[in-house]
Every structure is written in C-alpha cells, then in structure tokens.
N, CA, C and O of each residue as an XYZ file, in Angstrom:
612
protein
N     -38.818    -69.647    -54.993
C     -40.095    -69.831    -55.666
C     -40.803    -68.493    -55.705
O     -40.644    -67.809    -54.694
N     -41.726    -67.865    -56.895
C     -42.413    -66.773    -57.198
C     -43.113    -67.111    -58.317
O     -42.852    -67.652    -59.392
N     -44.039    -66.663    -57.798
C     -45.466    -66.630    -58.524
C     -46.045    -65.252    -58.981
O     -46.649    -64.657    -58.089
N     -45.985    -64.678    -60.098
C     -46.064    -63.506    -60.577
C     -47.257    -63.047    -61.336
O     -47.550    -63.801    -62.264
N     -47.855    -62.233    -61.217
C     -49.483    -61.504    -61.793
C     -49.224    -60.878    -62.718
O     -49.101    -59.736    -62.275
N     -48.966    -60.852    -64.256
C     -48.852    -60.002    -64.990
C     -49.491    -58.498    -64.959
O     -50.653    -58.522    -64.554
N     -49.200    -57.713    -65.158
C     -50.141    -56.293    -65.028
C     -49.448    -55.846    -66.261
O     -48.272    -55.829    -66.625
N     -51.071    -55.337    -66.998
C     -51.285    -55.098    -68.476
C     -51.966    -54.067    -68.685
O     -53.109    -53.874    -68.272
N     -51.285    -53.307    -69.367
C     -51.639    -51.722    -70.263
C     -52.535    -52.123    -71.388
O     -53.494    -51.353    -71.443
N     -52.567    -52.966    -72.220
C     -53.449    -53.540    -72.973
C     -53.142    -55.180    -72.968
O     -52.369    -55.619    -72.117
N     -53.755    -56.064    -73.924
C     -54.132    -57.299    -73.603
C     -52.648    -58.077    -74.599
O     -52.277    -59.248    -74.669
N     -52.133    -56.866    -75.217
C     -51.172    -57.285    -76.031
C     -49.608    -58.076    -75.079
O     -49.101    -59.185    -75.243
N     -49.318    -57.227    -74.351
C     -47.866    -57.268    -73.477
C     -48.105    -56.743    -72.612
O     -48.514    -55.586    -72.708
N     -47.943    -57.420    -71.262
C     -47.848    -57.042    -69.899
C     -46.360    -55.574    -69.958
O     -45.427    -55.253    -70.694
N     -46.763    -55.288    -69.147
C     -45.845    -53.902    -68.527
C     -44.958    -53.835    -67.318
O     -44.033    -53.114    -66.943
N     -45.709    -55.034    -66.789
C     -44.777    -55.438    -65.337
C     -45.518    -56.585    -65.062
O     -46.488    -57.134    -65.586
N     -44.430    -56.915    -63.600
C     -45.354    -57.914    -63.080
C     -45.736    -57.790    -61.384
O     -45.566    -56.762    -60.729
N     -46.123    -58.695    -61.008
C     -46.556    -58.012    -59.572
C     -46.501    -59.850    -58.564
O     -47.032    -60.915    -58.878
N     -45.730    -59.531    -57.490
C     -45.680    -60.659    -56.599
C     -46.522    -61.211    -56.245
O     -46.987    -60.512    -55.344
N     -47.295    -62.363    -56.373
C     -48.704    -63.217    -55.939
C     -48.091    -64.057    -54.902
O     -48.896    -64.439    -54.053
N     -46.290    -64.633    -54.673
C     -45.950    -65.669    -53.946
C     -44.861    -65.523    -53.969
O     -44.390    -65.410    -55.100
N     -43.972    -65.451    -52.901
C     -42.250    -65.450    -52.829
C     -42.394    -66.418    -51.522
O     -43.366    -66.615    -50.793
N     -40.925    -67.010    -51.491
C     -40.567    -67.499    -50.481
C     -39.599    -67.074    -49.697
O     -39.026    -66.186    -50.330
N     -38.991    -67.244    -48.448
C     -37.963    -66.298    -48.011
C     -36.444    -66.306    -48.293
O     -35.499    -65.613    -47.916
N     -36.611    -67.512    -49.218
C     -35.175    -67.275    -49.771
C     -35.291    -66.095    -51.202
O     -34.263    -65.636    -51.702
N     -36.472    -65.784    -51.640
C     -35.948    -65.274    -52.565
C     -36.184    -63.617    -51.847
O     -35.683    -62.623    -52.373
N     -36.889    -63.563    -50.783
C     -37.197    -62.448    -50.306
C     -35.700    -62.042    -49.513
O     -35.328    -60.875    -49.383
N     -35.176    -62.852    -49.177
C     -33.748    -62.062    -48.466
C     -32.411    -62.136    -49.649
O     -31.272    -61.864    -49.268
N     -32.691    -62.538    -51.127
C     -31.906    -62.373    -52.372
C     -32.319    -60.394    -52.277
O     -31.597    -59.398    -52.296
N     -33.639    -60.577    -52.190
C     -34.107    -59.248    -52.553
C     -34.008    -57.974    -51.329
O     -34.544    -56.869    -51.400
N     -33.214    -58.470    -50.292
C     -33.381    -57.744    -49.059
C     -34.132    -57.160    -48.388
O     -33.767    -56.166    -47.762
N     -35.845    -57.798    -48.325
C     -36.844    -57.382    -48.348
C     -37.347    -58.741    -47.150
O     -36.822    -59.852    -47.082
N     -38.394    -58.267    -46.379
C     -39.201    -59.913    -45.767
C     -40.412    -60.104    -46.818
O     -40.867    -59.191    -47.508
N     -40.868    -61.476    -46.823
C     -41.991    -61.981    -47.215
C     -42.863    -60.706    -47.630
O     -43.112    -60.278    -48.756
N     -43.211    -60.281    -46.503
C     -44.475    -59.194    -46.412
C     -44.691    -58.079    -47.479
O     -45.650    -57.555    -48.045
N     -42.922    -57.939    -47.478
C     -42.570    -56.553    -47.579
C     -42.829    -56.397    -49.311
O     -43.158    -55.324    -49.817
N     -42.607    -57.731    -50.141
C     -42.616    -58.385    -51.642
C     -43.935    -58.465    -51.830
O     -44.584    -57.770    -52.611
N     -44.337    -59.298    -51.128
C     -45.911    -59.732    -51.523
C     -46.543    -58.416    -52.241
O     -46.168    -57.305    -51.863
N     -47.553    -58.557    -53.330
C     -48.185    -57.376    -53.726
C     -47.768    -56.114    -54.459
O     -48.499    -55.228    -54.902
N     -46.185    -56.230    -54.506
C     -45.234    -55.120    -55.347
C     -45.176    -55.704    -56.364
O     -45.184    -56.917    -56.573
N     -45.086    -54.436    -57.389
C     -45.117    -54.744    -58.748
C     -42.912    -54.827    -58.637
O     -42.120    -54.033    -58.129
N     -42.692    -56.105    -59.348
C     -40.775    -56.156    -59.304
C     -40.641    -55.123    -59.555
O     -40.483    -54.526    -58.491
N     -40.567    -53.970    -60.955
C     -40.018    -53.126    -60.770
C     -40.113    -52.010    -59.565
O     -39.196    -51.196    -59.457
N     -40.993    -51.985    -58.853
C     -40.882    -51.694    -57.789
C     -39.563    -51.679    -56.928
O     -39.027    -50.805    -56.247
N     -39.263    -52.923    -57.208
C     -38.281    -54.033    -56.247
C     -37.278    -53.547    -56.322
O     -36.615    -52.928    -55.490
N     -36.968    -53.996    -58.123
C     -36.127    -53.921    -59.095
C     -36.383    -53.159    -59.918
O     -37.313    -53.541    -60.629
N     -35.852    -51.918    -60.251
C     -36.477    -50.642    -61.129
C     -35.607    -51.273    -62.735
O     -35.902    -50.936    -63.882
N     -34.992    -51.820    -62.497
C     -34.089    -52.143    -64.050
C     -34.683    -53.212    -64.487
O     -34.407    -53.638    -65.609
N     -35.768    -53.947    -63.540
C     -36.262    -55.170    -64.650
C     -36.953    -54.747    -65.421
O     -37.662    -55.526    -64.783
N     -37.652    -54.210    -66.330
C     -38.477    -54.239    -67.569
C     -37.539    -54.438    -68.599
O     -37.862    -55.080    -69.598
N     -36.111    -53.829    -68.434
C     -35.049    -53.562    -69.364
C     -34.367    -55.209    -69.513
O     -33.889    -55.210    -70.648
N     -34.243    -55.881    -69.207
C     -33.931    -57.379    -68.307
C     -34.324    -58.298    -69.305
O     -35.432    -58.412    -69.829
N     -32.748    -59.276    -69.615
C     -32.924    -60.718    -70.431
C     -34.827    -61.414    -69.596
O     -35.886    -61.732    -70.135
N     -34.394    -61.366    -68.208
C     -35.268    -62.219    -67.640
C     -36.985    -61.461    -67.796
O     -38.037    -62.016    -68.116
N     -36.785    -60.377    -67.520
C     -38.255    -59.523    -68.283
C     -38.799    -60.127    -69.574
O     -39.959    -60.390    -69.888
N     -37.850    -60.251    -70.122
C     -38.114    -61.068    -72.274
C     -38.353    -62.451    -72.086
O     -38.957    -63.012    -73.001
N     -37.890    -63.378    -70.741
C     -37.892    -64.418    -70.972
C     -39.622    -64.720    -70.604
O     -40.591    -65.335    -71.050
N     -39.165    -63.682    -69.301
C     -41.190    -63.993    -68.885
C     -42.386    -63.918    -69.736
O     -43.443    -64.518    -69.932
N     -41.799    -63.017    -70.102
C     -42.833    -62.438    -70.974
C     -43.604    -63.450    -72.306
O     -44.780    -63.604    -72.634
N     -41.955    -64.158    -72.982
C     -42.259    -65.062    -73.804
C     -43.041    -66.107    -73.284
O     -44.100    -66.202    -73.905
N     -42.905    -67.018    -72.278
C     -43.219    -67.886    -71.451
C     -44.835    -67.885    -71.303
O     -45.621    -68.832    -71.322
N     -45.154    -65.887    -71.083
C     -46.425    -65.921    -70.846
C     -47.218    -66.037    -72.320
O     -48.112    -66.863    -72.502
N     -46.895    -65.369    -73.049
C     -47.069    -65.267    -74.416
C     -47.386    -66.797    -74.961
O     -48.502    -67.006    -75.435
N     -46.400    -67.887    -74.897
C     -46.209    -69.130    -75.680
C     -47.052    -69.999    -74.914
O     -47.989    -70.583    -75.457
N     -46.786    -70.136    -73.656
C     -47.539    -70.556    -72.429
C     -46.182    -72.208    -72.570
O     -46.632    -73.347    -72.443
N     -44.967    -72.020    -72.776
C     -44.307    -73.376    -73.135
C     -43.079    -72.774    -71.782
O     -42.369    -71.769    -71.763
N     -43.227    -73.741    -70.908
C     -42.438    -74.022    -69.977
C     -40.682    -73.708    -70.607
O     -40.109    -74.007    -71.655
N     -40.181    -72.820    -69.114
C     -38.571    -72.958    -70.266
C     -37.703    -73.096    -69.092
O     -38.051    -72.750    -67.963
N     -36.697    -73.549    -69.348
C     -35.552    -73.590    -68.414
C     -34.730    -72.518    -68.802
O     -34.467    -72.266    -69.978
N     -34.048    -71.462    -67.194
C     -33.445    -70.319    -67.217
C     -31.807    -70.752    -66.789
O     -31.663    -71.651    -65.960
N     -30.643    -70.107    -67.361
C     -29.272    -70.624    -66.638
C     -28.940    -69.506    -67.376
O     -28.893    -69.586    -68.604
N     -28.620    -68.107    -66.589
C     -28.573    -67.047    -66.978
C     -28.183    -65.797    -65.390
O     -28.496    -66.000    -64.217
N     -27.554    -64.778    -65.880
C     -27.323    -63.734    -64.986
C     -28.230    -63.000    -64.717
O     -29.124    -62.738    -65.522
N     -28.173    -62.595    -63.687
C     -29.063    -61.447    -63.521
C     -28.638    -60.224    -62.193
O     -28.289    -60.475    -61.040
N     -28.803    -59.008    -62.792
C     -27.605    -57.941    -62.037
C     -28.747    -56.965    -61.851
O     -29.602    -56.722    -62.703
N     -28.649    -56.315    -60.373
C     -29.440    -54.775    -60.199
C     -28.527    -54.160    -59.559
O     -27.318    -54.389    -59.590
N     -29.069    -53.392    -58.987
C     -28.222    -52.443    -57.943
C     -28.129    -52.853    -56.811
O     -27.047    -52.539    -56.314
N     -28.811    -53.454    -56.119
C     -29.009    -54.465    -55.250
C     -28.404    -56.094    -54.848
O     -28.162    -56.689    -53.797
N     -28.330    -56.378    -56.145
C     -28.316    -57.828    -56.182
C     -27.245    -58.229    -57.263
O     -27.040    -57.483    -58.221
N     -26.534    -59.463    -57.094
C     -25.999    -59.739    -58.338
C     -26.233    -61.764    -58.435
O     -25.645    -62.632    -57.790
N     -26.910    -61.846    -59.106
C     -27.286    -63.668    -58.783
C     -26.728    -64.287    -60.038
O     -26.365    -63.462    -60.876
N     -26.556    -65.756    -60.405
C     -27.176    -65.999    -61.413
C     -28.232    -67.214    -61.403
O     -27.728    -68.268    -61.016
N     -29.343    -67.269    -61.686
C     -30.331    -68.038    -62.122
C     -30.365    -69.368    -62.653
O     -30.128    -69.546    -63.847
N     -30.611    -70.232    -61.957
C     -30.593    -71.687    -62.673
C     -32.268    -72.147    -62.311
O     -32.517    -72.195    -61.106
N     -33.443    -72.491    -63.286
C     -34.232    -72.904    -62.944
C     -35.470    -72.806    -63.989
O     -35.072    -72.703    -65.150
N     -36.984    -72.817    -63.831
C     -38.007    -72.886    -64.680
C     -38.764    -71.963    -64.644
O     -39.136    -71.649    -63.514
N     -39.183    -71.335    -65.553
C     -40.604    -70.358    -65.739
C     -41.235    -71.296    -66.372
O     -40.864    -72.166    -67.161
N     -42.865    -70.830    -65.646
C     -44.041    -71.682    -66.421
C     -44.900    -71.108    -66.192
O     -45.075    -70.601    -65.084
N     -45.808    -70.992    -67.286
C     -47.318    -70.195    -67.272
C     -48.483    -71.286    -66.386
O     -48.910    -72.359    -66.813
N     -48.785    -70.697    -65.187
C     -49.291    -71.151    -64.382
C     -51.166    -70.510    -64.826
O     -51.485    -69.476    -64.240
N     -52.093    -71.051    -65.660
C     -52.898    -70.046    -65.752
C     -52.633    -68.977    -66.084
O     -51.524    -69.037    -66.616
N     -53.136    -67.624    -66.095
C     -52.785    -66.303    -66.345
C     -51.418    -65.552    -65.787
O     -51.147    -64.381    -66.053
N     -50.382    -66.663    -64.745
C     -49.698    -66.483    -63.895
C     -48.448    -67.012    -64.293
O     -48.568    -67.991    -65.030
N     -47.281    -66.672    -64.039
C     -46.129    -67.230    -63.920
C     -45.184    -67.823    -63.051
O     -44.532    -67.090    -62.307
N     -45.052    -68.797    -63.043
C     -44.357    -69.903    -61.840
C     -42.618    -69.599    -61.998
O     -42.049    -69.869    -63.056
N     -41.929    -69.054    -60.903
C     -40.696    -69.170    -61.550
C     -40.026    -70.186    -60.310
O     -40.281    -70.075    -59.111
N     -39.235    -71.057    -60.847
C     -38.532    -71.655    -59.458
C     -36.654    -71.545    -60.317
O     -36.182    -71.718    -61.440
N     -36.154    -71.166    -58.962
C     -35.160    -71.058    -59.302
C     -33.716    -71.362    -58.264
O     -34.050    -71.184    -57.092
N     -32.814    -71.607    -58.336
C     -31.804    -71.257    -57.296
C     -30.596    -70.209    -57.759
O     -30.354    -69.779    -58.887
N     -30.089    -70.013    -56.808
C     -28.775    -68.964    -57.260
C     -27.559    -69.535    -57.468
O     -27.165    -70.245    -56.543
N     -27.110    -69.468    -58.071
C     -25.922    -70.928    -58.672
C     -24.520    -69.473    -58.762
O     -23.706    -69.479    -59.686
N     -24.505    -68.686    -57.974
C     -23.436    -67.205    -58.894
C     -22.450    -67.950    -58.167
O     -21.508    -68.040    -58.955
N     -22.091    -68.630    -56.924
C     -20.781    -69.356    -55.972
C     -20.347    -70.444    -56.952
O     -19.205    -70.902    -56.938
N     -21.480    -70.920    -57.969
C     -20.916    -72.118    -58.101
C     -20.225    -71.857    -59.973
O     -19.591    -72.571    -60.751
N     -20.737    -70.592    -60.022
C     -20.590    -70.214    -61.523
C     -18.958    -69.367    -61.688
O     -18.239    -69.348    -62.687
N     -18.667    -68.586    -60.072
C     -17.808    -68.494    -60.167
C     -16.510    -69.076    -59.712
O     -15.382    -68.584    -59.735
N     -16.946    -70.279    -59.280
C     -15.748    -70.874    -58.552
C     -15.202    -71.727    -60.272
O     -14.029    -71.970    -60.556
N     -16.634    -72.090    -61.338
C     -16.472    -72.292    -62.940
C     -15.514    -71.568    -62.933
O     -14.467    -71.674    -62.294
N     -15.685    -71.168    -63.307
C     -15.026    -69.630    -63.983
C     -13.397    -69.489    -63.694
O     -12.542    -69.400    -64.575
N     -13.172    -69.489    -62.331
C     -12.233    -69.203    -61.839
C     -11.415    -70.926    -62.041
O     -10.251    -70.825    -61.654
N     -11.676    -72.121    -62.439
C     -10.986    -73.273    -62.862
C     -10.732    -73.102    -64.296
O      -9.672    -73.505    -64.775
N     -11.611    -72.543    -65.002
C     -12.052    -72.661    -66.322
C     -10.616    -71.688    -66.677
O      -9.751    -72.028    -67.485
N     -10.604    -70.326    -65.809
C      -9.246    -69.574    -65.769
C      -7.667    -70.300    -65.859
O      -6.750    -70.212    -66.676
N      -7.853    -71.021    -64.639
C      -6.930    -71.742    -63.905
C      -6.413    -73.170    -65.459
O      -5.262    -73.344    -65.861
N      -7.193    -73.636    -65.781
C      -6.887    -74.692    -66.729
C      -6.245    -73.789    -67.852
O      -5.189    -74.258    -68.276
N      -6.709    -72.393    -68.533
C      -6.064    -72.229    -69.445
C      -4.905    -71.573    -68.802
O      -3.991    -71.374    -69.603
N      -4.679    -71.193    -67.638
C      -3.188    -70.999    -67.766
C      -2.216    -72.092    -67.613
O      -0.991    -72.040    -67.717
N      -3.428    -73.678    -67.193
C      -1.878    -74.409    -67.168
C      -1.921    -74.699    -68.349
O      -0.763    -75.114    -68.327
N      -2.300    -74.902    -69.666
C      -2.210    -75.140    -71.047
C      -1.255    -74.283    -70.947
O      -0.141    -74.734    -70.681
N      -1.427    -72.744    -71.140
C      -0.240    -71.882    -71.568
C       1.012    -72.467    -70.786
O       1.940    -72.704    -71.559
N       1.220    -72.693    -69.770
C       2.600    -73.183    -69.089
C       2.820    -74.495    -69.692
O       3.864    -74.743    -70.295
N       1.923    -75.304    -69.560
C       2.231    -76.787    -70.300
C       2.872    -76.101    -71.885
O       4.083    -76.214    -72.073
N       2.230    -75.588    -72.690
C       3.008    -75.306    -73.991
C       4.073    -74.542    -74.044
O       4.495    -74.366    -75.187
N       4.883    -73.821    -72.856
C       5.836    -73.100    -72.526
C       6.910    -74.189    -72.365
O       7.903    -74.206    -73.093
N       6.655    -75.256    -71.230
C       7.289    -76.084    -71.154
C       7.850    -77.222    -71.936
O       8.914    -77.835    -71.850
N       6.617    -77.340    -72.877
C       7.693    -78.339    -73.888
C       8.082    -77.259    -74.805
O       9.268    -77.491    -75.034
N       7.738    -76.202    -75.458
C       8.564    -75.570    -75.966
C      10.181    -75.303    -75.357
O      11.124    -75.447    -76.135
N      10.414    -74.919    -73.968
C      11.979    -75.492    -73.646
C      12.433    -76.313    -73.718
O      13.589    -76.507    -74.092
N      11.225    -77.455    -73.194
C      11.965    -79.156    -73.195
C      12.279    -79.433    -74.487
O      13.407    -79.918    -74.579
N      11.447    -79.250    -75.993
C      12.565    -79.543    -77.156
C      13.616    -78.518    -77.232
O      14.673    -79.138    -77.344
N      13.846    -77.250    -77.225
C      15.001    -76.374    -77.236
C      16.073    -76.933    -76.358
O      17.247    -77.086    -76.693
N      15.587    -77.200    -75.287
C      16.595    -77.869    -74.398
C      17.483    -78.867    -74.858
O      18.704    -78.841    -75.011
N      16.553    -79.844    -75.070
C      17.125    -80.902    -75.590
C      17.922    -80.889    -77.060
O      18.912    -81.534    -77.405
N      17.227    -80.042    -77.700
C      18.067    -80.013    -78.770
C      19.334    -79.541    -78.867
O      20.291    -79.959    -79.519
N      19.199    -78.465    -78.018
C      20.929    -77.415    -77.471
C      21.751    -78.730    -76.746
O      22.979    -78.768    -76.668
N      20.708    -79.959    -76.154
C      22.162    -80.627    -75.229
C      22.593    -81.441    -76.636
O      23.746    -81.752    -76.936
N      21.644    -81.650    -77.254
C      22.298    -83.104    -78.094
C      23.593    -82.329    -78.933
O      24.547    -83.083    -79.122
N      23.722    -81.230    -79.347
C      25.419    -80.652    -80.011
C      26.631    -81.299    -79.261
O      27.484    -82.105    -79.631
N      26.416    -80.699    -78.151
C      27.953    -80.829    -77.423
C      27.828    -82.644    -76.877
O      28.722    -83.139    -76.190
N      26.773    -83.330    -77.255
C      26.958    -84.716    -76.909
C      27.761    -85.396    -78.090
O      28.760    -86.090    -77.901
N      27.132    -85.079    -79.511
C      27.502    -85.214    -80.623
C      28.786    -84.988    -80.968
O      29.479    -85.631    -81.757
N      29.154    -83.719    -80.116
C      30.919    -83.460    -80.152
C      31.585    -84.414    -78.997
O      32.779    -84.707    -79.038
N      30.938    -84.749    -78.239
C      31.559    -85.607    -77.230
C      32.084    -87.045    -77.818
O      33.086    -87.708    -77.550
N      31.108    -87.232    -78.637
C      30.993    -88.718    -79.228
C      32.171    -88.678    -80.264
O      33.030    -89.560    -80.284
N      32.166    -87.420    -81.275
C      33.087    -87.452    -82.096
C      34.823    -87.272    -81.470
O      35.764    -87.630    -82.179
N      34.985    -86.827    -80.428
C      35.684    -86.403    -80.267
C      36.062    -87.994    -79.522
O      37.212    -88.379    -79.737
N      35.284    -88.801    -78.783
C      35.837    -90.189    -78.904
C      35.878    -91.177    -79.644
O      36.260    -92.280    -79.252
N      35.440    -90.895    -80.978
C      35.618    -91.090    -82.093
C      37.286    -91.593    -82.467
O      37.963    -92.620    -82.481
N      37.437    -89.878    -82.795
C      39.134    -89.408    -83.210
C      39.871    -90.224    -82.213
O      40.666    -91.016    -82.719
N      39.775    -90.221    -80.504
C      40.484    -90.658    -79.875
C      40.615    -92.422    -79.775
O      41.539    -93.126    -79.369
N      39.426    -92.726    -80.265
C      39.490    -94.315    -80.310
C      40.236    -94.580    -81.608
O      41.040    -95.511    -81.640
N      39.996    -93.729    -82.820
C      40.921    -93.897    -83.725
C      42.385    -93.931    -83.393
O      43.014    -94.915    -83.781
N      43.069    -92.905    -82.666
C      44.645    -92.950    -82.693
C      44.908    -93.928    -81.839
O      46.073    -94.248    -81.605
C-alpha cells in the first residue's frame, strides 16, 4: 500500500511524486525501512521512474481521477517486480495497492514455455507415427501377397 503527493512544476502535470504512506512490505520491495520512504520524492528512490509505464499510469489516474487496475512490470536497478493491483485518486492524492505477482508470472511463463514444447514434440510424434506406419504397411502388403501366390499353388 502507498499513498503518493503529487509535486507540481505547474498545475498542468505533476513532475514527481512524493511518499505520504508505505507499508513495510513495499518498503523492503524498495530496500529501504518505513522511515527511510516516508517523505521522499520516488524518484529519489527510484531515479528511472519519471521515464516509467507506471509514472504514465499515475499520472493518468491523477489527471482522469477514474480508478484503474495495474498487471504490469516494473524494473529499476534495484528491483525487478511485477505489479498486480489499483491506482486511485484519493483527493489530490494517489492510492496505489498492489502485490508482487513476478514468482507467480514466472513460474506462467515458464509452463506457458513448457506446453509449447510439448505441442512441438506431440507434432513430431505423430509426424513419425504416420511415417511409421505407413513404411510398416509395404512389407505387410507384401506379406499378404506373397500368401496370396502361396495359397494359390
């Protein structure tokens, strides 16, 4: 949970934002205590957020004032998460609640892997199983004929 203070160069677009409320899970995402967050402007924190999907998302949020749901990455030098959760314009303020879903995105990922290689093996395999089968049915076909001829004489 974080609760964020916009800080504004003019009244148009905030420029950053600044910590009003963290909790200590997001304060040890950030390797920082409680204390240490409170009152820092993120880029502070995080010098690459202004540049940041999640910078654009806030921003809109504050702008529209329309609640949004986030399911998205987010990478510093520090940190690598990904984001599952809500921004909402709290008053002049932004509410973000979120959890870190990156264990559960990549263990996705890594099935999502895993399934297309058994497709590729599944289509490997019947590609032999008809070759196969087709190479046995010749010499059955000669088997048959050949007791054919012999049931003839």
């Amino acid at each position: 949970v974080i609760l964020l203070e916009p800080v504004q160069a003019s009244p148009e677009e905030p420029v950053d934002f600044r910590y009003v409320l963290t909790n200590p899970a997001n304060a040890k995402l950030l390797n920082r205590t409680v204390d240490e967050v409170l009152g820092q402007l993120v880029s502070s924190v995080q010098p690459q957020f202004n540049r940041s999907e999640l910078y654009r998302q806030l921003v809109d949020v504050l702008e529209t004032g329309q609640t949004r749901r986030i399911n998205m990455p987010y990478r510093s030098e520090t940190m690598e998460v990904w984001l599952d959760g809500y921004l909402s314009r709290q008053g002049h303020r932004l509410l973000m609640i979120f959890s870190d879903i990156i264990q559960l995105r990549r263990a996705q990922e890594g099935l999502e892997r895993s399934n297309q290689e058994l497709k590729r093996s599944n289509d490997n395999l019947q590609q032999f199983a008809y070759v196969a089968s087709h190479d046995l049915q010749e010499p059955l076909r000669k088997i048959m004929s050949f007791g054919d001829v012999l049931e003839q004489q």
